[in-house]
Z-matrix of the N, CA and C atoms (Angstrom, degrees):
N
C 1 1.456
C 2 1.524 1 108.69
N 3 1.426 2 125.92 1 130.37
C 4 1.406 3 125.59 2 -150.20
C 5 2.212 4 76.38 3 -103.64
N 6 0.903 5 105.85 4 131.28
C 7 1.700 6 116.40 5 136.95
C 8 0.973 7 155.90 6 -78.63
N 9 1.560 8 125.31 7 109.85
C 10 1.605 9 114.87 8 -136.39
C 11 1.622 10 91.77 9 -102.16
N 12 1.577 11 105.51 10 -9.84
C 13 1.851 12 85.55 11 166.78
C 14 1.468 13 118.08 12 -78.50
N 15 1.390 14 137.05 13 0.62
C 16 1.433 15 154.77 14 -176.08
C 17 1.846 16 96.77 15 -69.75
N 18 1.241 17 104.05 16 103.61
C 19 1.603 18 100.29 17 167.64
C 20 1.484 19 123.68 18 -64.30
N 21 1.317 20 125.43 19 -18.81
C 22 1.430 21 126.14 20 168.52
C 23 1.603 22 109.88 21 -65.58
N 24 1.696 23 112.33 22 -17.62
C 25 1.464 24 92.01 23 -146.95
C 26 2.132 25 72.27 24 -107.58
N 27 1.144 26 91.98 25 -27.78
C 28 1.594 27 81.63 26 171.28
C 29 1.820 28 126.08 27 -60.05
N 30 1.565 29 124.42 28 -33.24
C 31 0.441 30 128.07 29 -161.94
C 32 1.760 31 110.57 30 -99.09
N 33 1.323 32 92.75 31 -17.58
C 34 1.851 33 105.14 32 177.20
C 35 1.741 34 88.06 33 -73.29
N 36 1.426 35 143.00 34 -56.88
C 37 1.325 36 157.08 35 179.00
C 38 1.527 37 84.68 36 -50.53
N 39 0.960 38 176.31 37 95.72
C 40 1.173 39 146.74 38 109.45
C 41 1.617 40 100.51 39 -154.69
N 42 1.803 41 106.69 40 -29.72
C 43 1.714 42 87.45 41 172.14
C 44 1.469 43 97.48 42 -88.72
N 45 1.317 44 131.48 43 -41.93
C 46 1.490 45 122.87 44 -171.96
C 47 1.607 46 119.76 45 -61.06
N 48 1.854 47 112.15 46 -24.42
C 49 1.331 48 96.67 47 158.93
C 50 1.637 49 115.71 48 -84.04
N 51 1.120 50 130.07 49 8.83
C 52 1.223 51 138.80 50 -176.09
C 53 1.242 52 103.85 51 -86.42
N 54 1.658 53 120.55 52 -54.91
C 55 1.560 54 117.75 53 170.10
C 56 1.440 55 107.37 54 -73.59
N 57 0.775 56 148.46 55 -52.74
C 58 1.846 57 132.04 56 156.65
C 59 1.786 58 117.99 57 -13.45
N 60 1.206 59 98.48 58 -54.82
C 61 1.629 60 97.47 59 -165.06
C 62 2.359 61 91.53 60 -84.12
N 63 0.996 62 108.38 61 -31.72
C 64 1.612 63 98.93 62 -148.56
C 65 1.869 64 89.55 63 -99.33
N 66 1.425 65 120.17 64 19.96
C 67 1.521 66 116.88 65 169.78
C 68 1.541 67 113.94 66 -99.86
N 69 1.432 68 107.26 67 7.06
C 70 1.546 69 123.72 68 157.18
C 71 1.487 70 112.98 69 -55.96
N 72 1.679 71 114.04 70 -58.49
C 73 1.214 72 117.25 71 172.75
C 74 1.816 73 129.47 72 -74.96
N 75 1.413 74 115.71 73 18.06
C 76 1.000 75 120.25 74 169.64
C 77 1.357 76 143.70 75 -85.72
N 78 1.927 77 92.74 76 -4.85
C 79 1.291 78 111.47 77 156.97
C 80 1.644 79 105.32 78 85.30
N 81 1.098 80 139.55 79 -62.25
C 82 1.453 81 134.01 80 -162.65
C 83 1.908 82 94.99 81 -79.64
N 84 1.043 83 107.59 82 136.76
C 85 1.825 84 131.36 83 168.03
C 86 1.634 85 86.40 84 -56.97
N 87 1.012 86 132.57 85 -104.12
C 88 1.440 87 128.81 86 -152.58
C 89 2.025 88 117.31 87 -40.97
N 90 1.636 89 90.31 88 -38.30
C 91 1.927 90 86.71 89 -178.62
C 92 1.737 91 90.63 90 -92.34
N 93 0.785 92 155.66 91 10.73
C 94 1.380 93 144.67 92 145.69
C 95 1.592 94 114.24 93 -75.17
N 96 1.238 95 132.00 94 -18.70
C 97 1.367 96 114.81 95 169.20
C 98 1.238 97 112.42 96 -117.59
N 99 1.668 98 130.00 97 -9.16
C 100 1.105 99 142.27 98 171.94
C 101 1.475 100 124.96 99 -59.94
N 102 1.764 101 104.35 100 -44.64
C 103 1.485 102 115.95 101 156.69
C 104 1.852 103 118.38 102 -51.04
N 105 0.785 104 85.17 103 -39.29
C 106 1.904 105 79.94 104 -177.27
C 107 1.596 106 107.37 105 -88.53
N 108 1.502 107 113.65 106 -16.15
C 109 1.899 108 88.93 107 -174.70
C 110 1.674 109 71.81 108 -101.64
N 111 0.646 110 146.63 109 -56.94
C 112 2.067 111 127.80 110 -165.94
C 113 1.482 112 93.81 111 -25.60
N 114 1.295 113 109.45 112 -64.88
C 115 1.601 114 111.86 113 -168.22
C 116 1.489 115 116.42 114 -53.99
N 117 1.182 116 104.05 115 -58.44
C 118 1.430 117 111.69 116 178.11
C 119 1.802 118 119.61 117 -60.51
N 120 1.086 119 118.69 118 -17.03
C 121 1.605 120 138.53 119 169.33
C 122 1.997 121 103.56 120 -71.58
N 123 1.488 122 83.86 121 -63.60
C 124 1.786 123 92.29 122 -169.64
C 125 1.274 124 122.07 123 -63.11
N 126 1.582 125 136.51 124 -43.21
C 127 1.212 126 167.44 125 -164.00
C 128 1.515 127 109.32 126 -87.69
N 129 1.463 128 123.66 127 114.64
C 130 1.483 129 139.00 128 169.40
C 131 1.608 130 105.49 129 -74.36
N 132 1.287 131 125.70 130 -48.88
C 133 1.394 132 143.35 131 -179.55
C 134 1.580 133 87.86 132 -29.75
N 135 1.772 134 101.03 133 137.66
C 136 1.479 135 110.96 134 178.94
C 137 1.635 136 120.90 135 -77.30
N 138 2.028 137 82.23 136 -44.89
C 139 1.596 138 108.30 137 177.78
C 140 1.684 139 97.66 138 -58.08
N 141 1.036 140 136.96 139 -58.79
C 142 1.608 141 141.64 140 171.73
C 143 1.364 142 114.65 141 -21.94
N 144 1.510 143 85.97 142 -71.90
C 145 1.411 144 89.08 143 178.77
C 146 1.937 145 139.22 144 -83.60
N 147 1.323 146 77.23 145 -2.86
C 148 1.678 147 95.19 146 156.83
C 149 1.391 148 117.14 147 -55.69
N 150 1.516 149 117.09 148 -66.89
C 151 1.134 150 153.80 149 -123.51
C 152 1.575 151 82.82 150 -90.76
N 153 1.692 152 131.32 151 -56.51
C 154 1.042 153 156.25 152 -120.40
C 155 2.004 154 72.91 153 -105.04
N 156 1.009 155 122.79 154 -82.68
C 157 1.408 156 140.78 155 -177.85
C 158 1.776 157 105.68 156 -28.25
N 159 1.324 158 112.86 157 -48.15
C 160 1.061 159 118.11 158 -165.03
C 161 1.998 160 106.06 159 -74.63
N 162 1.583 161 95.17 160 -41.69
C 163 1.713 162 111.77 161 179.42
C 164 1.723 163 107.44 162 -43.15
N 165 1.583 164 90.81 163 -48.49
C 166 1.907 165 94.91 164 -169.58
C 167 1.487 166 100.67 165 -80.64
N 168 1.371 167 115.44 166 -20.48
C 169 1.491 168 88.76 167 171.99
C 170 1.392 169 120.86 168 -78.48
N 171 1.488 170 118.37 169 -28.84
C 172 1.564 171 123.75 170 174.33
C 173 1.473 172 104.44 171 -56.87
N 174 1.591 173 132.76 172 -34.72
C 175 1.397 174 140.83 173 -174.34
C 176 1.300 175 123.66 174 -77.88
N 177 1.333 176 108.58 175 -11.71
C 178 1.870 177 137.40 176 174.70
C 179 1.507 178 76.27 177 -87.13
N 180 1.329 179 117.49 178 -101.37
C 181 1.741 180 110.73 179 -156.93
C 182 1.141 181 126.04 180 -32.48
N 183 1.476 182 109.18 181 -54.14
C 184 1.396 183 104.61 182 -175.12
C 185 1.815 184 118.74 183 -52.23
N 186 1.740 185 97.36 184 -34.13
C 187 1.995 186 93.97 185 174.65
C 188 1.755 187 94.36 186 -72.46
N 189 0.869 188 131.48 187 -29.94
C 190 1.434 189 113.24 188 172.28
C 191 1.868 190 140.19 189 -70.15
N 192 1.599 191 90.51 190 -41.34
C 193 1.997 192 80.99 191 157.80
C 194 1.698 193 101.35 192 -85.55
N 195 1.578 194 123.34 193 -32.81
C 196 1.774 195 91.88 194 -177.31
C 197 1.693 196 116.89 195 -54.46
N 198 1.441 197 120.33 196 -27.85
C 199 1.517 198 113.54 197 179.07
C 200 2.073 199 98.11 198 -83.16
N 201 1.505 200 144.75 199 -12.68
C 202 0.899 201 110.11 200 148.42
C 203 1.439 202 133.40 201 -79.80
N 204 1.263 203 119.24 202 -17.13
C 205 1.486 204 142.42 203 176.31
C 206 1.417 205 114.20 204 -53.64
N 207 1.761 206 103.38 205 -39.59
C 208 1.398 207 117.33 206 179.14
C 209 1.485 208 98.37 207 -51.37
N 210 1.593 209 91.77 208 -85.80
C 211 1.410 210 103.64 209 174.53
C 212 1.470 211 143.52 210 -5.35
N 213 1.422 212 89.77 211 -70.36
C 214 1.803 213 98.80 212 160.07
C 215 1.074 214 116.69 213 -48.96
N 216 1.490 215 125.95 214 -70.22
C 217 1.287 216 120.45 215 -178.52
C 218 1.456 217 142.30 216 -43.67
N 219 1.396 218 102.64 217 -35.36
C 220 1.674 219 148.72 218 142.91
C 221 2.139 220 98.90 219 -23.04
N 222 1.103 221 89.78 220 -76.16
C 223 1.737 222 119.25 221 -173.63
C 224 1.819 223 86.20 222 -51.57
N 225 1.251 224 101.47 223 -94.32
C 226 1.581 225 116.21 224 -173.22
C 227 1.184 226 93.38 225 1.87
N 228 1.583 227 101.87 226 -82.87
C 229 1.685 228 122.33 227 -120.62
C 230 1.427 229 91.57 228 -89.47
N 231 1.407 230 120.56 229 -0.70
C 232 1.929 231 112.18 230 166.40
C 233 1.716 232 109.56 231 -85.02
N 234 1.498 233 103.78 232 -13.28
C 235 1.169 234 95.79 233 151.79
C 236 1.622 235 143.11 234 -110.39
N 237 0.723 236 106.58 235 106.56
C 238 1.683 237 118.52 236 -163.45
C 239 1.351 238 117.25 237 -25.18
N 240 1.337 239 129.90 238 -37.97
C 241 1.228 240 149.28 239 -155.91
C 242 1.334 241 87.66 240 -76.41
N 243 1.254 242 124.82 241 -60.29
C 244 2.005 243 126.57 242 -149.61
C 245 1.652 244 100.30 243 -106.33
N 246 1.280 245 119.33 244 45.61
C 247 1.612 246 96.79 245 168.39
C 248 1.305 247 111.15 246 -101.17
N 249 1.490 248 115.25 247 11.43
C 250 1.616 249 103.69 248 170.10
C 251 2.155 250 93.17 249 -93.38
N 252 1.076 251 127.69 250 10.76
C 253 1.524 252 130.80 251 172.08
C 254 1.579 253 108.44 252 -91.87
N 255 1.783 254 106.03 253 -39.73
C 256 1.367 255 103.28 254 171.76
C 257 1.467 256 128.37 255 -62.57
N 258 1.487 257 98.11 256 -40.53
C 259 1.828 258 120.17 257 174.41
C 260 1.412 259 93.80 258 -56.35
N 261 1.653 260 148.47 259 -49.23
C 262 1.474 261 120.26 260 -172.21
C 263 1.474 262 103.02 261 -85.34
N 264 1.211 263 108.35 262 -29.73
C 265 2.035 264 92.64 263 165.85
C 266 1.036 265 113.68 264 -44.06
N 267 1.112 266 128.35 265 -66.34
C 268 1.540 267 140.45 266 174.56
C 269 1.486 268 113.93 267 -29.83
N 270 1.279 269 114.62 268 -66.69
C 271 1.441 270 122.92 269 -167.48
C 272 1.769 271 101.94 270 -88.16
N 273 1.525 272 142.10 271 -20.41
C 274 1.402 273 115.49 272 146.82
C 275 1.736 274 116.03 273 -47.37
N 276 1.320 275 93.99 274 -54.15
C 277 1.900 276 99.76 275 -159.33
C 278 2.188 277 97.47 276 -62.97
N 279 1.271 278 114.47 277 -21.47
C 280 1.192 279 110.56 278 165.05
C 281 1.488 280 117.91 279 -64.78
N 282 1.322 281 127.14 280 -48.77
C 283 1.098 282 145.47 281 152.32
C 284 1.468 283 116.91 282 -20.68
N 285 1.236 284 105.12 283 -90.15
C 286 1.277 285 112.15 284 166.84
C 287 1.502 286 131.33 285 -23.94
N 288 1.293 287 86.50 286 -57.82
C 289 1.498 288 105.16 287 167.28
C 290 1.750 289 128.40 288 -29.41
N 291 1.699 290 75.96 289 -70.20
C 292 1.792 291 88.10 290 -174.63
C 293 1.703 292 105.36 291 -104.40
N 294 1.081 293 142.25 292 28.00
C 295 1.805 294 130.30 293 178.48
C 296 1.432 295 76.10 294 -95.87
N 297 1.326 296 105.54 295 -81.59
C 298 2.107 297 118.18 296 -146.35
C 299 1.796 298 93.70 297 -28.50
N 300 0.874 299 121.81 298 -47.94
C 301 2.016 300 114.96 299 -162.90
C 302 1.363 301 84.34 300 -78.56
N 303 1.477 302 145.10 301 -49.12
C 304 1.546 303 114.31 302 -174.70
C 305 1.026 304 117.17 303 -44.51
N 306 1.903 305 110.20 304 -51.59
C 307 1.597 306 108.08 305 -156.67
C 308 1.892 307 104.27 306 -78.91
N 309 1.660 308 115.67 307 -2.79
C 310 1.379 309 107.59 308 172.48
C 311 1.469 310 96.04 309 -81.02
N 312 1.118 311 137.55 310 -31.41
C 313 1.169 312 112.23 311 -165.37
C 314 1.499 313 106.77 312 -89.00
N 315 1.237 314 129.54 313 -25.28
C 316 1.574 315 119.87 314 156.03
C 317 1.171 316 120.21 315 -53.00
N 318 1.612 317 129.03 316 -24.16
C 319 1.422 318 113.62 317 -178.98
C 320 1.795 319 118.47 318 -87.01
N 321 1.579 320 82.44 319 -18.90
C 322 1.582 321 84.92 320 166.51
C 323 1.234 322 111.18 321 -101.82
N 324 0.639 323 123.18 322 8.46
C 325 2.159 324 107.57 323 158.23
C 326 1.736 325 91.34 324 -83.62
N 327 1.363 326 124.38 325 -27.43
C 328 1.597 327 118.98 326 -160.68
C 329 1.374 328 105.70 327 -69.15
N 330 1.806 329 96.79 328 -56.97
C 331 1.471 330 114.34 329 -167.67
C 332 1.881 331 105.08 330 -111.61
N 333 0.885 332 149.43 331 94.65
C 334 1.416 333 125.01 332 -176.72
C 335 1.215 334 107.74 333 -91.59
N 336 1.506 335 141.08 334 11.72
C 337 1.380 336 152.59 335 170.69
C 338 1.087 337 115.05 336 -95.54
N 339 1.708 338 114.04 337 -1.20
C 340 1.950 339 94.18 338 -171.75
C 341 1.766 340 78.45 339 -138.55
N 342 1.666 341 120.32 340 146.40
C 343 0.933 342 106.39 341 167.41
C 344 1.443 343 128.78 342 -98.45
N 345 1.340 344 112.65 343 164.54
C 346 1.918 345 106.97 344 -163.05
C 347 2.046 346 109.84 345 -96.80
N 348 1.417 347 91.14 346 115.45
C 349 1.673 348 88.18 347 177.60
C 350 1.209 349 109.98 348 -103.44
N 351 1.375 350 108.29 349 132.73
C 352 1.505 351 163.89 350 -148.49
C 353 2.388 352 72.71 351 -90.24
N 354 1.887 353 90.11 352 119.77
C 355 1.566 354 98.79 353 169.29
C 356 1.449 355 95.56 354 -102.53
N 357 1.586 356 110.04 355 169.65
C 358 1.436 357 143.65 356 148.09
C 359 2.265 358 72.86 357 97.29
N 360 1.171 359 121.93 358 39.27
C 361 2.023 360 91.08 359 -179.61
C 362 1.421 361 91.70 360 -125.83
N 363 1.393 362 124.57 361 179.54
C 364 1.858 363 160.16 362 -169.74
C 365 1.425 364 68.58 363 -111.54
N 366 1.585 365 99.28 364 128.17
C 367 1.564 366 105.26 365 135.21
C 368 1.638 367 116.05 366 -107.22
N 369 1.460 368 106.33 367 128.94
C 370 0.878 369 104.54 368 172.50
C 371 1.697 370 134.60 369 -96.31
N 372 1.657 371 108.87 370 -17.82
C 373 1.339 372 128.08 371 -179.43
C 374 1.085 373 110.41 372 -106.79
């Protein structure tokens, strides 16, 4: 039984959901989802593996509207008329992209005992 008044166990919860939420910004497809199932593989912790569960599902969606996002934009911008429609496709799905992992990683510096779910996603795990 893990103890969440234990500051080690708080603080192991708070950098490992910290590397969960902030391997969004690491840029490469493979070390962006690799960080969260290592974790989520290695780690008994529930909060961990919450946290870890929730990352790959935000990392499933996001490859799923960026390949419709492509698309659209793709569509748009072959037509001449709407590429200022493609430019806000673009810049929601950018959006999207990068807010949700800030505000996880603010909720875990807030709370590192509860884990933070990621709105507008499919869970799939």
């Amino acid at each position: 039984m893990i103890d969440t008044g234990d500051r080690s166990s708080s603080g192991k919860r708070r950098l490992f959901s910290l590397l969960c939420h902030g391997s969004i910004f690491l840029g490469s497809l493979l070390i962006t989802s690799a960080i969260p199932l290592a974790i989520l593989l290695l780690f008994d912790d529930p909060v961990i593996k919450a946290t870890a569960k929730e990352t790959l599902n935000y990392h499933f969606n996001i490859w799923l509207y960026g390949a419709i996002t492509a698309g659209l934009v793709t569509f748009f911008t072959a037509l001449i008329i709407t590429i200022p429609l493609a430019w806000l496709i673009g810049l929601a799905f950018f959006l999207f992209h990068m807010v949700p992992p800030i505000f996880g990683i603010l909720a875990t510096l807030n709370n590192p005992n509860e884990p933070y779910r990621y709105p507008f996603i499919w869970r799939l795990l």
